[in-house]
C-alpha positions as a printed NumPy array, in Angstrom:
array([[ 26.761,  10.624,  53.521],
       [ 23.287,  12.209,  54.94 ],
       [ 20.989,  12.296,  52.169],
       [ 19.606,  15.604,  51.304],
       [ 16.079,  16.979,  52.01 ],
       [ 13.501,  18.61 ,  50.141],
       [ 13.057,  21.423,  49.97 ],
       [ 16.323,  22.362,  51.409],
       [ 16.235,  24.712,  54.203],
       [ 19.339,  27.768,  53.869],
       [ 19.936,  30.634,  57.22 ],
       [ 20.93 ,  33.606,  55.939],
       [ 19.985,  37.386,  57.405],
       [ 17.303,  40.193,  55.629],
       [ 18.304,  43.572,  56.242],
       [ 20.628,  42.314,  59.121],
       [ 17.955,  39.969,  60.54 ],
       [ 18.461,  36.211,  60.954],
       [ 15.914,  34.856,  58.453],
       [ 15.537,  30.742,  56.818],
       [ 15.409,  30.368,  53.133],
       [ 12.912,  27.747,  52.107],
       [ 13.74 ,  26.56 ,  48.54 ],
       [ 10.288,  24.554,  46.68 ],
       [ 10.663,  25.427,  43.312],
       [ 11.373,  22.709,  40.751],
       [ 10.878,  22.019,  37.316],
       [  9.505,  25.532,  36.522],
       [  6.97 ,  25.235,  39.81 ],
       [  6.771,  26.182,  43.394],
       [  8.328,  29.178,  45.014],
       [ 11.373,  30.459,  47.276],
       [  9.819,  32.25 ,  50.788],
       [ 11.718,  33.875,  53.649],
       [ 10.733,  32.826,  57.561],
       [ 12.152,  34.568,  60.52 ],
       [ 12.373,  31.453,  62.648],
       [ 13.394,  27.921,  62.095],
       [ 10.2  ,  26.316,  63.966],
       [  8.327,  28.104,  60.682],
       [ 10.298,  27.009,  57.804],
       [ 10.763,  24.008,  58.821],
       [  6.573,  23.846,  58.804],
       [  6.083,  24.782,  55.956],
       [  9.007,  22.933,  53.907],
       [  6.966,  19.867,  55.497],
       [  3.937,  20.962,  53.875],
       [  5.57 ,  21.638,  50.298],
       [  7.011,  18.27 ,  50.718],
       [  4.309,  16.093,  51.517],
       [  2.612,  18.253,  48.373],
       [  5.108,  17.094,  45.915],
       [  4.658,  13.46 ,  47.321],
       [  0.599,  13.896,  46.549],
       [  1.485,  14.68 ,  43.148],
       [  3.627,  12.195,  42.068],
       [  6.969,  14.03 ,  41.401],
       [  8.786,  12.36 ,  44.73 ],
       [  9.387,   9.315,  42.614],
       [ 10.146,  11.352,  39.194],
       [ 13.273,  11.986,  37.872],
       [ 13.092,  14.83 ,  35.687],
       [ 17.154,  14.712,  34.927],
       [ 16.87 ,  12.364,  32.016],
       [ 14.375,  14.697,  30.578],
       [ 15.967,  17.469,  30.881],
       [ 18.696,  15.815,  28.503],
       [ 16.255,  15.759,  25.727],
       [ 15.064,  19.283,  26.35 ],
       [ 11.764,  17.826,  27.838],
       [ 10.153,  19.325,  31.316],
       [  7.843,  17.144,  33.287],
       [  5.297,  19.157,  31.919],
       [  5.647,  18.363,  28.063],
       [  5.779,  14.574,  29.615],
       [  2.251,  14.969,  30.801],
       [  1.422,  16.541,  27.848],
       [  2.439,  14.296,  25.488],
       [  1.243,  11.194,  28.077],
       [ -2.246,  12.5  ,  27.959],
       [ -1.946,  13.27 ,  24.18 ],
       [ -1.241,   9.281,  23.463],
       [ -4.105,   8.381,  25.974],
       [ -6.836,  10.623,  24.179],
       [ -5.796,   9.038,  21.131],
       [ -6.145,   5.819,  22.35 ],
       [ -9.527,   6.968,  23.769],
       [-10.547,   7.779,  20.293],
       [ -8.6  ,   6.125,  18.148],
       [-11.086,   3.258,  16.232],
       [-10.446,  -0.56 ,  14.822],
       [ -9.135,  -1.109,  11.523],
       [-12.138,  -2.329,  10.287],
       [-14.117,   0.348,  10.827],
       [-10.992,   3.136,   9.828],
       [-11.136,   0.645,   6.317],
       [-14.935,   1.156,   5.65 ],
       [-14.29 ,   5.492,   6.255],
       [-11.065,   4.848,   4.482],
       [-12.602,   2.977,   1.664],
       [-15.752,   5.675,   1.704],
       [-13.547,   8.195,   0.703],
       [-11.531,   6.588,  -2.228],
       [-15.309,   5.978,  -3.423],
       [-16.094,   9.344,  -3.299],
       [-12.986,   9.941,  -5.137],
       [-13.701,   8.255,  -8.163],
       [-10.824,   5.276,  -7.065],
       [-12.041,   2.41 ,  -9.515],
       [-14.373,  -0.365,  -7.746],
       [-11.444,  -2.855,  -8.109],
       [ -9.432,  -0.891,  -5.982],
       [-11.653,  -0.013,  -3.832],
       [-12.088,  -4.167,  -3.665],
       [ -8.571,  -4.793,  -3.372],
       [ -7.816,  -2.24 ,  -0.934],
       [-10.736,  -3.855,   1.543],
       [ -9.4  ,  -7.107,   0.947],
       [ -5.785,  -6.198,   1.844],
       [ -6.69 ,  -4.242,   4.808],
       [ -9.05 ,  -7.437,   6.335],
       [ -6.217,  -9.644,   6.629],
       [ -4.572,  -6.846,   8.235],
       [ -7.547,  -6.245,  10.811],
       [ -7.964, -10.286,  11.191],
       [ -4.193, -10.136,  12.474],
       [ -4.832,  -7.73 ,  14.936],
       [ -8.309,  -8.905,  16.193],
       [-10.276,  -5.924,  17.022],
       [ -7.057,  -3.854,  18.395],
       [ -7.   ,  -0.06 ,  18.007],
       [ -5.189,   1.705,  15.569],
       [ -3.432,   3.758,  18.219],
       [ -2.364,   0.764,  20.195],
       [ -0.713,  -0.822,  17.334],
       [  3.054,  -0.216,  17.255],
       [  5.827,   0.252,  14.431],
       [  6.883,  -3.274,  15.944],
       [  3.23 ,  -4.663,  15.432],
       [  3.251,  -4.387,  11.75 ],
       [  7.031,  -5.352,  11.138],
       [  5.881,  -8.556,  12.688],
       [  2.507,  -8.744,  10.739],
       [  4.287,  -7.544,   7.394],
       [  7.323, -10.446,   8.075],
       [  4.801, -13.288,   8.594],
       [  2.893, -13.022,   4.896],
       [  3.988, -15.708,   2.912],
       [  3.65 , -13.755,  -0.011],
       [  6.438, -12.413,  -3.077],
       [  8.243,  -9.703,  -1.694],
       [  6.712,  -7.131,  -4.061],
       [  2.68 ,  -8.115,  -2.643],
       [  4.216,  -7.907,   0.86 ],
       [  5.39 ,  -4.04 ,  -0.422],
       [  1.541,  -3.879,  -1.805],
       [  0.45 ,  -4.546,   1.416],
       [  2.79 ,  -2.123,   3.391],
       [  1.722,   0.367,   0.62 ],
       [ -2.101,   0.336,   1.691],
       [ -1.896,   0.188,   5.211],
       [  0.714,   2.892,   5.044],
       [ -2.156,   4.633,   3.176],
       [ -4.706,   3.487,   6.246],
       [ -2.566,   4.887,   9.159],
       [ -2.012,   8.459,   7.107],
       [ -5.609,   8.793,   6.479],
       [ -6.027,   7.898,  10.678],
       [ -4.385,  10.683,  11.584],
       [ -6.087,  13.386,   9.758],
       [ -9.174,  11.746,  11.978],
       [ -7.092,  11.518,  15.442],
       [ -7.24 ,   7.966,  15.297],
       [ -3.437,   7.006,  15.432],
       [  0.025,   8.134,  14.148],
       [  0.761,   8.117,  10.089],
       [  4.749,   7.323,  11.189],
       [  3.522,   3.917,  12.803],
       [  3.893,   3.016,   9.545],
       [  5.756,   4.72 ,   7.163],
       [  8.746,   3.642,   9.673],
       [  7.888,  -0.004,   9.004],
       [ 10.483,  -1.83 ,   6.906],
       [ 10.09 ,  -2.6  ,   2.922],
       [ 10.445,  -5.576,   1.321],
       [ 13.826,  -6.329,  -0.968],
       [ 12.772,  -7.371,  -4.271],
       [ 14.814,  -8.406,  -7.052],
       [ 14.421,  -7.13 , -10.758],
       [ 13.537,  -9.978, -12.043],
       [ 12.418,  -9.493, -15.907],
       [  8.274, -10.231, -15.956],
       [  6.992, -13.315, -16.981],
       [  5.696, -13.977, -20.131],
       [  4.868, -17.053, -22.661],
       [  6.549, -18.177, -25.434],
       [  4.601, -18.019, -28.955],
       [  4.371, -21.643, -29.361],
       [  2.725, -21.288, -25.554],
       [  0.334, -18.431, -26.535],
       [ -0.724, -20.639, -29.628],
       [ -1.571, -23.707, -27.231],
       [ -3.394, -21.803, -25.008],
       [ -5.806, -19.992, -27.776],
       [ -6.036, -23.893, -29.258],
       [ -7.109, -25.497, -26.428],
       [ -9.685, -22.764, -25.6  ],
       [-13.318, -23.56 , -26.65 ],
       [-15.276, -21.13 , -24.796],
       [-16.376, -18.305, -27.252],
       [-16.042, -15.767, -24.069],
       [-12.36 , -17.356, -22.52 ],
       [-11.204, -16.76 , -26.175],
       [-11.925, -13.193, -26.461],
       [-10.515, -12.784, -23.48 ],
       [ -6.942, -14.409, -23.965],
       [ -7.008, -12.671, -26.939],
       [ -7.24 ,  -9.234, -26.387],
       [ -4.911, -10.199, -23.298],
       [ -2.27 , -11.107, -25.245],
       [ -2.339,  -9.282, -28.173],
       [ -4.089,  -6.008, -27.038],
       [ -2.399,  -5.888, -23.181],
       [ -5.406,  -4.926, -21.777],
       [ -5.421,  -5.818, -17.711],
       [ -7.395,  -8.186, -16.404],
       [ -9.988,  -5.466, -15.096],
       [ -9.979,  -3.702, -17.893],
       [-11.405,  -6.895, -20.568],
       [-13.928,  -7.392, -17.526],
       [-15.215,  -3.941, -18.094],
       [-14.944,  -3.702, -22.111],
       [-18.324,  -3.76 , -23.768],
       [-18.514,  -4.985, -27.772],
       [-19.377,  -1.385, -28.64 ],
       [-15.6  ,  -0.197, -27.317],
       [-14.19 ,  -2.756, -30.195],
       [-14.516,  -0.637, -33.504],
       [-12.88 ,  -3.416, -36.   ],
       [-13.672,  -0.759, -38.91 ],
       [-11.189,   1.98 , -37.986],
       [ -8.87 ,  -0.655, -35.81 ],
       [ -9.409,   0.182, -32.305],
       [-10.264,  -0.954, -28.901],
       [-11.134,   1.886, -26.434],
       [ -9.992,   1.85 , -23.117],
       [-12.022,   4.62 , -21.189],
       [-10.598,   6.538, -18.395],
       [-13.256,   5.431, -16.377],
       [-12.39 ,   1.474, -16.986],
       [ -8.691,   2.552, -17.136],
       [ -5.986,   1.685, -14.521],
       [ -4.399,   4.969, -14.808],
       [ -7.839,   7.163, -14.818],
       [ -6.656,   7.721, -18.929],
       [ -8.495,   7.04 , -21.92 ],
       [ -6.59 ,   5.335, -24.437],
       [ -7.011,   3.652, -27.814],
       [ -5.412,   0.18 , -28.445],
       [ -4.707,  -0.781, -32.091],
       [ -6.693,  -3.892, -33.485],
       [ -3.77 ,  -5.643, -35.366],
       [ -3.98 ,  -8.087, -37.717],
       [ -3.856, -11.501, -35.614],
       [ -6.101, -10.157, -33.143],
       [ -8.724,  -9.595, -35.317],
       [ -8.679, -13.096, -37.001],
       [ -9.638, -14.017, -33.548],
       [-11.982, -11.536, -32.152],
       [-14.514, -11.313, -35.209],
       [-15.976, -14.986, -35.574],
       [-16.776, -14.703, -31.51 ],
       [-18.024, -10.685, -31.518],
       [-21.353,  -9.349, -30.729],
       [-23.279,  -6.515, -32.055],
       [-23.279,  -5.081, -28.082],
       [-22.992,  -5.758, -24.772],
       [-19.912,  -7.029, -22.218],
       [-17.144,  -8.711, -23.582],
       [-17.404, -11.18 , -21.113],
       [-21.458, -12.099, -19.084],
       [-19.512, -14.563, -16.731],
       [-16.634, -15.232, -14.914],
       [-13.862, -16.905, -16.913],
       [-11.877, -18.386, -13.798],
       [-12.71 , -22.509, -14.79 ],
       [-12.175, -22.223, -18.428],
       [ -9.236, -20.187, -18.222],
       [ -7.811, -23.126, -15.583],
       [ -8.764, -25.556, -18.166],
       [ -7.148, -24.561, -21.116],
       [ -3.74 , -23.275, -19.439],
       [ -3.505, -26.918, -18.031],
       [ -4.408, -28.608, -21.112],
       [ -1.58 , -26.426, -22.551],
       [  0.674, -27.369, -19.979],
       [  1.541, -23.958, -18.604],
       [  2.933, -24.701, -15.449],
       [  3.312, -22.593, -13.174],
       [  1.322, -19.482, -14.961],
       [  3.162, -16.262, -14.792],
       [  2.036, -13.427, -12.642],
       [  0.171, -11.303, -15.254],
       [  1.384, -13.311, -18.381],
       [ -0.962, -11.785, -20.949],
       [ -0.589,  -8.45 , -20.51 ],
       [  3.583,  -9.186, -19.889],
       [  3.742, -10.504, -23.37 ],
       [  2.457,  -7.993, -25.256],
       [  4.03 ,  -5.563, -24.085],
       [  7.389,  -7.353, -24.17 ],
       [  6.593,  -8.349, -27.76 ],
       [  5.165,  -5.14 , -28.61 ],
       [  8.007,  -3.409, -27.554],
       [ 10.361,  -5.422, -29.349],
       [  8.198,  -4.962, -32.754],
       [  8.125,  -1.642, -32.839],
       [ 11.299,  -0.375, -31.365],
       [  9.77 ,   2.316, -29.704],
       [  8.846,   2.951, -26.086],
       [  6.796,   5.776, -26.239],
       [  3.878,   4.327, -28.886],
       [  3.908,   0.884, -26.635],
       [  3.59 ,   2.834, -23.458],
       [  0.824,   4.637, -24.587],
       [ -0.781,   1.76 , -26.182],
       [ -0.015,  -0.481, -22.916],
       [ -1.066,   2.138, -20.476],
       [  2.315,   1.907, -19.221],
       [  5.422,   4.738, -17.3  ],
       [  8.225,   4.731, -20.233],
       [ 10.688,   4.546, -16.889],
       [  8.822,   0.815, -16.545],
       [  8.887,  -0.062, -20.005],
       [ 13.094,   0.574, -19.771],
       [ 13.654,  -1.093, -16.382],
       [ 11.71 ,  -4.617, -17.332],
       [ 10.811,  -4.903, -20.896],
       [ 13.473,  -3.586, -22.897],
       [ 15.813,  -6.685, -24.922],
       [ 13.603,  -9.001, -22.886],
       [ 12.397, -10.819, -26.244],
       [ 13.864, -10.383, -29.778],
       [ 12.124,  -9.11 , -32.974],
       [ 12.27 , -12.799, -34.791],
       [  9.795, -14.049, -31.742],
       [  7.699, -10.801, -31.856],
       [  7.105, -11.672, -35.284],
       [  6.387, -15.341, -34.749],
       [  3.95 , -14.16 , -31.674],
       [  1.995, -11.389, -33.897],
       [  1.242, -13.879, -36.453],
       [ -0.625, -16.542, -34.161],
       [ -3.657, -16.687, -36.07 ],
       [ -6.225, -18.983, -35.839],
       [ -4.988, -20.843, -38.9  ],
       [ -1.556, -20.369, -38.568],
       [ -1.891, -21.483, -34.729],
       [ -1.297, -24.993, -34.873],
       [  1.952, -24.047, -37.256],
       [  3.584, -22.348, -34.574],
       [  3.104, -24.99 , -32.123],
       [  4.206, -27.433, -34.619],
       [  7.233, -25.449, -35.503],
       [  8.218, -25.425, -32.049],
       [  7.917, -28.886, -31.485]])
């Protein structure tokens, strides 16, 4: 069969005149004229065609577009779109240090802030110095896949560069559904880890720095996070009315709250207090090490202070609401992986390791 040309070329008569229909309209362009010879149309149909050739559309075709409601002209549109992006569009590291510049001015706490950078370096050190815009769904599936991390910190990742790419597009700088369409992590509901009381004892025994001991202390039997003891000054511990303040600006949550001083606690705190000043001058990483092996906790749970009391809070005082509040905690947390995790007999027996009732439990246990 004799292939069809373009434009096609139709005889038909005007007003009872032979006349030649030249057809060059397509995709919403080009125009229909009338020629009263053959010699003419065929002229200028040779002209329309070798102008559609110049611009491309000879090898373009437009039918599968048309089946997604798409004209060649939204294609260029959207082409050119993606490439001005890409013009703009910036590395992670320096999206991370705006990004990062504007939790800051927020108020976001400095270990976020911290954490946030850190996360989002490993990212950029992955994609050596590629633009956000040329970084695909696929991309960081593939990045996000290859941590050999728990499940939930591979989530904690996805979470802030989720955050990264939505704060790039309000700047042009890539899509926000790059990653939001990346796939999450399964994780299991496992119940938290925490120690036993004969293990809290051991640990608190084999502690000798004045510092460390505060420290596991008020981590165990206040549930203050790690960042938050690092940030408590003497003057937040008032052991005459039985608190330890937790200000909103040293506070997870942005909240202020007030964490009761019990008993055993306080048999610790007071021979190692000070009038004023941080809790803790230095870094507590090697003693911390030291005593937890000569303990022989092995492995150490993920957050295992702060776990346990709120485990053993929670089974002490039967009530979610007063240990959420005093944990800094969502009640809808508290339910899903604390509650009938421990029983009230070993709430007890952890709430009474004091200093001279410390080598008792351990024995006990042995």
């Amino acid at each position: 069969m004799k292939a069809k040309t373009w434009p096609p070329i139709r005889k038909s008569t005007n007003h009872g005149k032979p006349t030649f229909i030249v057809d060059a309209r397509y995709a919403g362009q080009g125009e229909r004229k009338f020629f009263t010879t053959k010699v003419v149309a065929e002229g200028w149909a040779q002209v329309q065609q070798v102008r559609r050739q110049n611009e491309g559309h000879s090898a373009f075709d437009d039918r599968e577009l048309a089946n997604y409601g798409w004209t060649i002209q939204k294609a260029i549109a959207f082409a050119l779109a993606h490439l001005r992006t890409q013009e703009v569009s910036v590395t992670i590291p320096a999206a991370t240090e705006a990004l990062v510049a504007q939790k800051r001015a927020a108020g976001k706490s400095d270990q976020y802030q911290k954490d946030l950078t850190n996360r989002l370096r490993r990212v950029a050190e992955h994609f050596n110095g590629k633009k956000l815009a040329a970084i695909t769904t696929a991309d960081l599936d593939a990045f996000l896949g290859g941590l050999t991390v728990a499940p939930g910190t591979k989530n904690t990742f996805r979470r802030d560069v989720r955050t990264l790419w939505s704060f790039a597009e309000k700047r042009g700088w890539g899509l926000a559904a790059t990653a939001k369409h990346t796939e999450a992590a399964t994780t299991s509901q496992e119940a938290p880890g925490i120690l036993r009381p004969e293990q809290a004892a051991r640990l608190l025994s084999e502690t000798t720095d004045p510092e460390t001991l505060a420290f596991h202390a008020i981590g165990l039997f206040a549930g203050l996070r790690v960042a938050e003891i690092k940030k408590l000054q003497w003057t937040d511990i008032d052991f005459g009315e039985g608190w330890i303040t937790v200000s909103a600006q040293n506070s997870k949550t942005r909240s202020r709250r007030l964490v009761p001083i019990l008993p055993n606690l306080k048999a610790w705190l007071e021979p190692v207090a000070k009038v004023a000043g941080p809790v803790l001058t230095k870094t507590t990483r090697n003693a911390h090490e030291a005593a937890r092996e000569a303990a022989g906790i092995t492995p150490w749970p993920s957050n295992a202070m702060r776990h346990s009391f709120v485990s053993y809070r929670l089974a002490a005082t039967a009530n979610a609401p007063q240990t959420a509040l005093e944990s800094g905690h969502d009640q809808g947390v508290l339910f899903a992986h604390y509650r009938e995790l421990v029983r009230p007999k070993d709430a007890a027996r952890f709430f009474s390791i004091a200093p001279a009732k410390a080598g008792k439990i351990i024995s006990i246990a042995a």
